[in-house]
C-alpha positions as CSV (number, residue, x, y, z in Angstrom):
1,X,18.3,104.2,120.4
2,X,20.1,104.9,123.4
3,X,24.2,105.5,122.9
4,X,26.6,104.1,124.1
5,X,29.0,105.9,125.7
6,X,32.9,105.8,124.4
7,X,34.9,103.2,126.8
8,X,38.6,105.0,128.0
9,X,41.8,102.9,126.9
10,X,42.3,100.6,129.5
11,X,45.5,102.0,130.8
12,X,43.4,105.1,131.7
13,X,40.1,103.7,133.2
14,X,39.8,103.9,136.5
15,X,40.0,101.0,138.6
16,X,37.2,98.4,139.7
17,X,37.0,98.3,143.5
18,X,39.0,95.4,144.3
19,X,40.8,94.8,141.0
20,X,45.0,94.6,141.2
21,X,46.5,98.1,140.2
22,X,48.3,99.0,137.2
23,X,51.6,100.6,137.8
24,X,52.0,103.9,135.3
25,X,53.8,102.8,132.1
26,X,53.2,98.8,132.6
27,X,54.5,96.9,130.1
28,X,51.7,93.9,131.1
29,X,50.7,91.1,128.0
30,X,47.8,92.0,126.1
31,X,45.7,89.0,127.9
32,X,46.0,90.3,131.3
33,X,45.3,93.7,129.9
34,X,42.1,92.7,128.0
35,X,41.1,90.5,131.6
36,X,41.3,93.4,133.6
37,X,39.1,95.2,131.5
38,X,36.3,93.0,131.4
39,X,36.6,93.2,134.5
40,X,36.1,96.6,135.1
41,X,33.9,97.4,132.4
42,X,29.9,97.5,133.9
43,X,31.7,99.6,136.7
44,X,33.7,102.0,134.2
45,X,30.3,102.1,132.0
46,X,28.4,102.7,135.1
47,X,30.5,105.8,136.3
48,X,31.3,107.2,132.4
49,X,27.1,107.3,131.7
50,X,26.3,110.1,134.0
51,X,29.7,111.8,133.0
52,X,28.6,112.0,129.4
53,X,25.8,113.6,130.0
54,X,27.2,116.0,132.4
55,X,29.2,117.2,129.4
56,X,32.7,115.8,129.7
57,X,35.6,113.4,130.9
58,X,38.0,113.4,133.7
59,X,41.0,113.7,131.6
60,X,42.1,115.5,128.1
61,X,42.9,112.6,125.1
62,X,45.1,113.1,122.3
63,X,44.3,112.5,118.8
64,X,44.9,114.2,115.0
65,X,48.0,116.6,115.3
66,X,49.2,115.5,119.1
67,X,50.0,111.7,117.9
68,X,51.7,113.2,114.6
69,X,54.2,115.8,116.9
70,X,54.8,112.6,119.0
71,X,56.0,110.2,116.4
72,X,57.6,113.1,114.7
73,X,59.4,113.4,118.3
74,X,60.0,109.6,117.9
75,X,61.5,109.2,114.6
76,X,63.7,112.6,115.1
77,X,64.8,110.2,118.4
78,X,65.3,107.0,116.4
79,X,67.6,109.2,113.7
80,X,69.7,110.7,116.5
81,X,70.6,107.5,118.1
82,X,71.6,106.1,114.7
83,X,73.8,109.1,114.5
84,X,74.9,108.4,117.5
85,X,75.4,105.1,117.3
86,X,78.1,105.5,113.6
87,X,80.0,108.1,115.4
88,X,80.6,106.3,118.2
89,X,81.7,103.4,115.8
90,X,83.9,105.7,113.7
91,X,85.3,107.0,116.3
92,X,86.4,103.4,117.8
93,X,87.7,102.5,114.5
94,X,89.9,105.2,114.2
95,X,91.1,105.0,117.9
96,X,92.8,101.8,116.8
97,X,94.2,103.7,113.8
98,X,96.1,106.1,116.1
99,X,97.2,103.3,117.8
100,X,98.7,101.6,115.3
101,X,100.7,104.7,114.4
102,X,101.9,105.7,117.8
103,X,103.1,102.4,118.0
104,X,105.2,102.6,115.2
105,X,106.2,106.1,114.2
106,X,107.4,108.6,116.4
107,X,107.4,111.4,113.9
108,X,106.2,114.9,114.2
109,X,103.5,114.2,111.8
110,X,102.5,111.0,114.4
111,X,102.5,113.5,117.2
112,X,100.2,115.7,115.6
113,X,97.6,112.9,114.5
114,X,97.3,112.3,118.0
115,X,97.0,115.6,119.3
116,X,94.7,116.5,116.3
117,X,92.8,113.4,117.1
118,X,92.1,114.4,120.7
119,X,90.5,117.8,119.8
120,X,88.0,115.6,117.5
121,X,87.5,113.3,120.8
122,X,86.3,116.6,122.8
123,X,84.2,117.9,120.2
124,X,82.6,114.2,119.8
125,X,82.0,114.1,124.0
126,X,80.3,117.6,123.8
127,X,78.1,116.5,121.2
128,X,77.5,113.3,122.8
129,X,76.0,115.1,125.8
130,X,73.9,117.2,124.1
131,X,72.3,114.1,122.5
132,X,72.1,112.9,125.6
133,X,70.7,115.5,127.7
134,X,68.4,115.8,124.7
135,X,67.3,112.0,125.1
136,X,66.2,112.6,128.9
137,X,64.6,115.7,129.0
138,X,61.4,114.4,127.1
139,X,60.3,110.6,127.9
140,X,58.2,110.4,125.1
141,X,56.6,107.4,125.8
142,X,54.3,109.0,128.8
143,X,50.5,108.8,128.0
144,X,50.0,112.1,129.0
145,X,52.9,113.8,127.4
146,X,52.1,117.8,125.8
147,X,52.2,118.7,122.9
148,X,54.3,121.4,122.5
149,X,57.1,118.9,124.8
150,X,56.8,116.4,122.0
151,X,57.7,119.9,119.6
152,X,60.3,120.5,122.1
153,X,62.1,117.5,121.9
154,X,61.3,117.1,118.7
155,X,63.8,119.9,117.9
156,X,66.2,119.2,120.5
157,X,66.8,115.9,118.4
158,X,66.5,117.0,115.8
159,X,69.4,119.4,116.4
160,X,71.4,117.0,118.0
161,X,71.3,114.5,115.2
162,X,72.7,117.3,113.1
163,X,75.3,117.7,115.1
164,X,76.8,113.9,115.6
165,X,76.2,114.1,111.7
166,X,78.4,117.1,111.4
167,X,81.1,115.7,113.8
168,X,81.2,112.1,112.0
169,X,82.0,114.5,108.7
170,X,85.0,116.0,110.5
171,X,86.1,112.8,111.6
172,X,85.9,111.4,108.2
173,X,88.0,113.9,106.8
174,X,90.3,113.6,109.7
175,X,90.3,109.5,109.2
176,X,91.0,110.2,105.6
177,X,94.1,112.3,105.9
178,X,95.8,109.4,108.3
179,X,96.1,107.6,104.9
180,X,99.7,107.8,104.4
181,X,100.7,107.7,108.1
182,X,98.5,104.5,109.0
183,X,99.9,102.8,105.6
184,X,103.4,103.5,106.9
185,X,102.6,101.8,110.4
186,X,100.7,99.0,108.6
187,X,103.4,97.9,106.7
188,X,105.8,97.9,109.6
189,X,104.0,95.9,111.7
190,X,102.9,93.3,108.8
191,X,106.9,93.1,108.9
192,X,107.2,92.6,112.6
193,X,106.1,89.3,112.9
194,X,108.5,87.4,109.8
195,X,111.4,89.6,111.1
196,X,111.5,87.8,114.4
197,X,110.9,84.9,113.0
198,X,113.1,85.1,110.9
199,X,115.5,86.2,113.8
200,X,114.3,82.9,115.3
201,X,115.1,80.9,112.5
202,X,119.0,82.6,111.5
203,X,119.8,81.4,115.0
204,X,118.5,78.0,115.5
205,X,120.7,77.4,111.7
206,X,123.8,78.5,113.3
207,X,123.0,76.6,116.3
208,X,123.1,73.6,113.7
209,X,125.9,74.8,112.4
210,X,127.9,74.7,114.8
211,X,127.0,71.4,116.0
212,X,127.8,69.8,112.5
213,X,131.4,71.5,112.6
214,X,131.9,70.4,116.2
215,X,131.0,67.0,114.8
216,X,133.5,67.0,112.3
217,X,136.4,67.6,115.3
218,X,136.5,71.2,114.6
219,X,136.7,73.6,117.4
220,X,134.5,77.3,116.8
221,X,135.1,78.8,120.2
222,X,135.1,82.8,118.6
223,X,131.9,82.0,116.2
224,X,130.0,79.8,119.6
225,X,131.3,83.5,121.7
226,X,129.4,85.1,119.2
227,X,126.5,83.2,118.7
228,X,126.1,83.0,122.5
229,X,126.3,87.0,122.8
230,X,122.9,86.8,120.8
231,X,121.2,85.2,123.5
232,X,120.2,88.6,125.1
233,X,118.6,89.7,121.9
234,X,116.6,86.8,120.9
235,X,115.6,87.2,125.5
236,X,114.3,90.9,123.9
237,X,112.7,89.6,121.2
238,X,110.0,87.4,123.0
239,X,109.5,90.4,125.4
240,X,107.6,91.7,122.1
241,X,106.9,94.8,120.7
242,X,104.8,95.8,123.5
243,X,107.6,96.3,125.6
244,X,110.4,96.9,123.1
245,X,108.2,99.0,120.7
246,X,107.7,98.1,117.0
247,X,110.9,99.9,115.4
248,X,113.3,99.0,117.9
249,X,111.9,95.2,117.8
250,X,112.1,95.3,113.8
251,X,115.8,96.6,114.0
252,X,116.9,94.3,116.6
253,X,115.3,91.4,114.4
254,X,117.5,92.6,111.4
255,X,120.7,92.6,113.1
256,X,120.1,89.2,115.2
257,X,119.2,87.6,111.7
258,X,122.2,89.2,110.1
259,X,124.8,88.5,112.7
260,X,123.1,84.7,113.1
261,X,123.1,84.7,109.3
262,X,127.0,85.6,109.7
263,X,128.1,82.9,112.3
264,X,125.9,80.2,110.3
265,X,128.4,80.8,106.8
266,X,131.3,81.4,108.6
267,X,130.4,77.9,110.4
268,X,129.6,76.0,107.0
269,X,132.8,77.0,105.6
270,X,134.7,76.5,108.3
271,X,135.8,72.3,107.0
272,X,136.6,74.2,103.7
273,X,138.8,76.8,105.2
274,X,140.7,74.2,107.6
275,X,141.3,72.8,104.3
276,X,142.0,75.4,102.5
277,X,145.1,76.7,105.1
278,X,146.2,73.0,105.1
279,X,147.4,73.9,101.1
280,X,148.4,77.2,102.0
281,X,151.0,75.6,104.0
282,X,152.2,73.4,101.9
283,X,152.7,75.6,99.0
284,X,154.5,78.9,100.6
285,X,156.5,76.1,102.4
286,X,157.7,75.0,99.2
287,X,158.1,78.7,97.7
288,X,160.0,79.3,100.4
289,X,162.3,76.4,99.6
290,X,162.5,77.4,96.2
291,X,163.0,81.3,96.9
292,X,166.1,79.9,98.9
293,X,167.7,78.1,96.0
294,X,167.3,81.4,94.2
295,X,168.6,83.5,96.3
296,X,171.8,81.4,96.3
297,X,172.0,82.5,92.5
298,X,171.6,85.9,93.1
299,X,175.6,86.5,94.3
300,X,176.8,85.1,91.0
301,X,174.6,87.4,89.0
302,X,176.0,90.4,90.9
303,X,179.6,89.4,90.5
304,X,179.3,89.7,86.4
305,X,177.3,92.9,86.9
306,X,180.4,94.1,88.8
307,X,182.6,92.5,86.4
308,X,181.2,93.9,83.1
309,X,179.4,97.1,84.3
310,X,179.4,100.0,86.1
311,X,178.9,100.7,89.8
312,X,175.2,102.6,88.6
313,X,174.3,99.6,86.8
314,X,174.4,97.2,90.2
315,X,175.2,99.2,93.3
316,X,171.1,99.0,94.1
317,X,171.3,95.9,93.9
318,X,174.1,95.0,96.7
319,X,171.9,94.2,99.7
320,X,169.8,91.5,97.9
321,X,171.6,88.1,98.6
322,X,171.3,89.6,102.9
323,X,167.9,90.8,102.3
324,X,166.7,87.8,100.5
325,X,168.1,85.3,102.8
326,X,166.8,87.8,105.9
327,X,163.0,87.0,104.4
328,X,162.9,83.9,104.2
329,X,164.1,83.1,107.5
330,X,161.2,85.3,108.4
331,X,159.1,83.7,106.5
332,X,159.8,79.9,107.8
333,X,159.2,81.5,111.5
334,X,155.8,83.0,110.6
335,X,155.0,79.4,108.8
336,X,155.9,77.5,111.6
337,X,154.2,79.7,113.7
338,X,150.9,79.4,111.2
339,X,151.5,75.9,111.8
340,X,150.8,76.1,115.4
341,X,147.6,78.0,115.1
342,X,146.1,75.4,112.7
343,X,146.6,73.2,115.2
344,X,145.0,74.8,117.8
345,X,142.3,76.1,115.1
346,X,143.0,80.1,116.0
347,X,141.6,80.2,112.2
348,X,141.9,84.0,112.1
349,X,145.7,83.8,113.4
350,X,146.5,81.1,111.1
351,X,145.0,83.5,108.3
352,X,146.8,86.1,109.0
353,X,150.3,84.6,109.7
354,X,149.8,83.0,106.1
355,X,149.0,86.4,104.8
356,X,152.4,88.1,106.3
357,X,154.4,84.6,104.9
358,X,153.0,85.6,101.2
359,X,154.4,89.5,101.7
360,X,157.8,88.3,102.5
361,X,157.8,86.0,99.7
362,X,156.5,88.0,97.4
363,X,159.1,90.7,97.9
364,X,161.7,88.4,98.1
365,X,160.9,86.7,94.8
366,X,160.4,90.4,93.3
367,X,164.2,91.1,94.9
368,X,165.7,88.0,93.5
369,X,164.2,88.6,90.1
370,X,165.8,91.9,89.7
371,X,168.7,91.0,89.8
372,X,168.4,88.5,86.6
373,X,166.3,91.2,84.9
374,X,168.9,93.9,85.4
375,X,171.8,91.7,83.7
376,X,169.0,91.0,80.9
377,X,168.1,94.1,80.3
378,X,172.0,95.4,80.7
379,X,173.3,92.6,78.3
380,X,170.9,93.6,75.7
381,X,170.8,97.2,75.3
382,X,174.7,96.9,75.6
383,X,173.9,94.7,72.0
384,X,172.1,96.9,70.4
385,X,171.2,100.4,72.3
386,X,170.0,101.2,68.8
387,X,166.8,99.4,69.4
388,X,165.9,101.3,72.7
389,X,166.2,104.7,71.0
390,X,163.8,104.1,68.1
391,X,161.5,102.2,70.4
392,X,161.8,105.6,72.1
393,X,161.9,107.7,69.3
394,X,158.9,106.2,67.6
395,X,156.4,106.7,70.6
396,X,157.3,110.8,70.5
397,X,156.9,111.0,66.5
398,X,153.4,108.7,66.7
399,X,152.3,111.7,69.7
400,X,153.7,114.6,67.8
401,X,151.2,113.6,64.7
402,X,148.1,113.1,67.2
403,X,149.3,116.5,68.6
404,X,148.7,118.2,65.4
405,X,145.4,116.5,64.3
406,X,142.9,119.1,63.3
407,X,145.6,121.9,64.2
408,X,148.2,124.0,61.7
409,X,150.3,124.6,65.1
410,X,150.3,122.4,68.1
411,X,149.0,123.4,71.5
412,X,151.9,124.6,73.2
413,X,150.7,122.4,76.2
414,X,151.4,119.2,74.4
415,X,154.4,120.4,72.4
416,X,156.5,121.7,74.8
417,X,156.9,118.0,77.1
418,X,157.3,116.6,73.3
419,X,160.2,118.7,72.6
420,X,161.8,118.1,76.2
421,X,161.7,114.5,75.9
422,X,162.8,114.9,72.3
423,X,166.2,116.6,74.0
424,X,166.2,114.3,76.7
425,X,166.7,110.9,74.4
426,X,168.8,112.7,72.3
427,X,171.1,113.2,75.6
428,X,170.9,109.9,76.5
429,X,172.1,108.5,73.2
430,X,175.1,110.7,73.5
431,X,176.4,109.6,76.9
432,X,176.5,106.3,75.4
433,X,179.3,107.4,73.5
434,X,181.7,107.6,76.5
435,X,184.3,104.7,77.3
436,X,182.7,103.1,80.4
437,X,178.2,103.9,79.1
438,X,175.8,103.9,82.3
439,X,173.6,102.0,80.7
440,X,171.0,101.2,83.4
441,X,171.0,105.8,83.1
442,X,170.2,105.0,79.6
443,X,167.5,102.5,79.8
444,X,165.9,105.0,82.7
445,X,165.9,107.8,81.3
446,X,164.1,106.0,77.7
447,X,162.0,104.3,79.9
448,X,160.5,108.1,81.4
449,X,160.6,109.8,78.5
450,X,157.9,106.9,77.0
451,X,156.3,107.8,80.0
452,X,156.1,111.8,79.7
453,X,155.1,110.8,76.5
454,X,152.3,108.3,77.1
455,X,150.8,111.1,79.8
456,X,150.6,113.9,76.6
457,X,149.1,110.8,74.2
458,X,146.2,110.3,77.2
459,X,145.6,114.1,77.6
460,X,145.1,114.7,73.7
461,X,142.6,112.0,73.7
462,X,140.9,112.8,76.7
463,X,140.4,116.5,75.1
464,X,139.5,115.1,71.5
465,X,136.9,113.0,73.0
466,X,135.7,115.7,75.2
467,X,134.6,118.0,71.6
């Protein structure tokens, strides 16, 4: 039986005379491939017949351990681009990390994430190139492709998928410690957005504000200055962070919502406040009127004080008809002048004119009521001066027994004021005895020995609650 002599692949024959060429590495469908080759066929049988039997081919084929080295180069080429391909991902990812931090933080620990960040970047370009350059040095799909150049690149792949893989490591590690920095940033700018909303929002409600007390007839010239010096900020605010950067957005949010927030309460109680200085007036006007008819009582008081006592018992007391009746004279011009800011609704002047009406008031009614006390307190010890000096007497005894709880001797520090004020009322008493008393000296002097004596009480229990 005569053989038949193997036909070459069809990429490889050589050409019928005539038939279209076939440029190197076409990518042609398998139907024009097959046409062609019937085609050539009886010519390629005719010219490979005498070849065989001279003993060999016109070119060298690859079989058994050539087409292993060459998909061993392709799969080492497959595993490198993946490589390639999750670095180049990671590294994308994290970009938008750094990003997000720069944009926020400022810190010394941001500025070295980004430096830090940048040496990884070089590293991951020179490993990129390798890959690369290890990519074009072989094109593995060439028919006749050596062996040991499939090896070659086999290794060069090899050891460029190695190294992304190493590199992606280092960036993990790298990604990993941005943890706390990146959650930092992150939660600023999830706050960004509600802050200048809400910056939005505080503003437009004391816009509303203000038209409501305008409404009501009320003027609010200061709080609609205010309100209007916001404008600038809220102009800042739609610039975005991009321009204004995250913090300084976040902080300018804060203080336009808290300054809006400010005008908007001030503008809702404005009605109440009008109201509110309305009764004001009315009542100091009427303590004023009152504090006037007291004061006129005041000289009568002082002329039994002179009558019946000494000049030590009343000569303080001299310049309180004048001083009185100086007050409230003051007092009616800061109300009528109080009067006249209400009406023009100057709330903060009207407020503080009120304010300075109360102080005079308040010492003049203090003024005037001294004088009444003093003849009191002047007619009754005068009674019975008896009454002050065991008052007295009884607050030393009660802190000479806490003095000696726990003790056989007391501590000199709380006997010795005990014993002073002991000879202090005991002076006292005796000047009583004279034919014209001081007794407002008397009822001083009992009065600061109960305080000397009061001060040694609180010291003895602050030590006895300190053991």
């Amino acid at each position: 039986m005569t053989a038949i002599p193997r036909q070459p692949h069809p990429r490889t024959a050589p050409r019928a005379p005539g038939a279209p060429p076939l440029p190197r590495g076409s990518r042609g469908s398998r139907a024009v491939r097959e046409t062609l080759t019937l085609i050539a066929l009886p010519l390629v049988a005719a010219l490979a017949v005498p070849a065989a039997f001279a003993g060999g081919g016109t070119r060298r084929w690859f079989g058994g351990r050539a087409d292993s080295v060459r998909a061993e180069a392709q799969a080492a080429k497959d595993a490198a681009a993946a490589a390639f391909y999750e670095l180049d991902t990671a590294q994308r990812d994290l970009r938008i990390s750094i990003e997000t931090i720069t944009a926020v933080d400022d810190s010394p620990a941001a500025r070295r994430a980004v430096t830090d960040f940048a040496a990884i970047g070089r590293r991951i370009d020179e490993v990129s190139h390798a890959y690369i350059a290890a990519v074009d040095a072989q094109d593995l799909d060439r028919d006749d492709l050596e062996t040991s150049a499939a090896a070659q690149a086999r290794t060069r792949l090899t050891r460029a998928k190695e190294e992304l893989e190493q590199v992606k490591r280092e960036l993990d590690r790298f990604a990993d410690g941005l943890g706390p920095l990146l959650g930092k940033a992150e939660t600023q700018l999830a706050r960004l957005a509600p802050a200048v909303e809400r910056a939005r929002q505080a503003l437009r409600a004391a816009s509303d504000a203000l038209d409501a007390v305008r409404a009501a007839g009320l003027r609010a010239d200061d709080l609609a200055a205010r309100l209007a010096a916001l404008a600038p900020e809220l102009t800042l605010l739609n610039q975005g962070a991009g321009q204004q950067g995250v913090q300084r957005t976040l902080e300018r949010a804060e203080r336009v919502s808290r300054e809006a927030e400010a005008v908007r309460s001030e503008a809702e109680r404005l009605p109440e406040k009008a109201a509110e200085i309305d009764r004001r007036l009315v009542s100091l006007r009427t303590r004023a009127q009152a504090l006037t008819t007291r004061a006129e009582q005041v000289e009568p008081v002082l002329s039994e004080l002179r009558r019946r006592f000494v000049a030590a018992c009343w000569q303080d007391l001299q310049q309180v008809p004048a001083q009185a009746a100086e007050n409230i004279r003051r007092a009616e011009a800061e109300l009528a002048q109080a009067r006249a800011a209400r009406e023009a609704q100057r709330w903060p002047d009207a407020t503080a004119l009120l304010s300075t009406v109360r102080a005079l008031l308040n010492a003049t009614d203090e003024s005037v009521s001294a004088a009444g006390d003093r003849l009191s307190r002047l007619n009754a010890v005068q009674k019975d001066p008896q009454r002050e000096i065991e008052r007295t007497r009884f607050a030393i005894r009660d802190a000479q027994r806490l003095a000696m709880t726990g003790r056989t001797t007391p501590d000199p520090r709380h006997a010795r004021p005990l014993d002073d004020s002991v000879g202090r009322l005991e002076r006292a008493a005796a000047a009583l005895e004279g034919h014209h008393p001081d007794y407002w000296h008397f009822l001083t002097e009992t009065e600061e020995v109960r305080r000397t004596v009061a001060g040694v009480v609180a010291r003895i229990r602050e030590e006895l609650g300190g053991h």
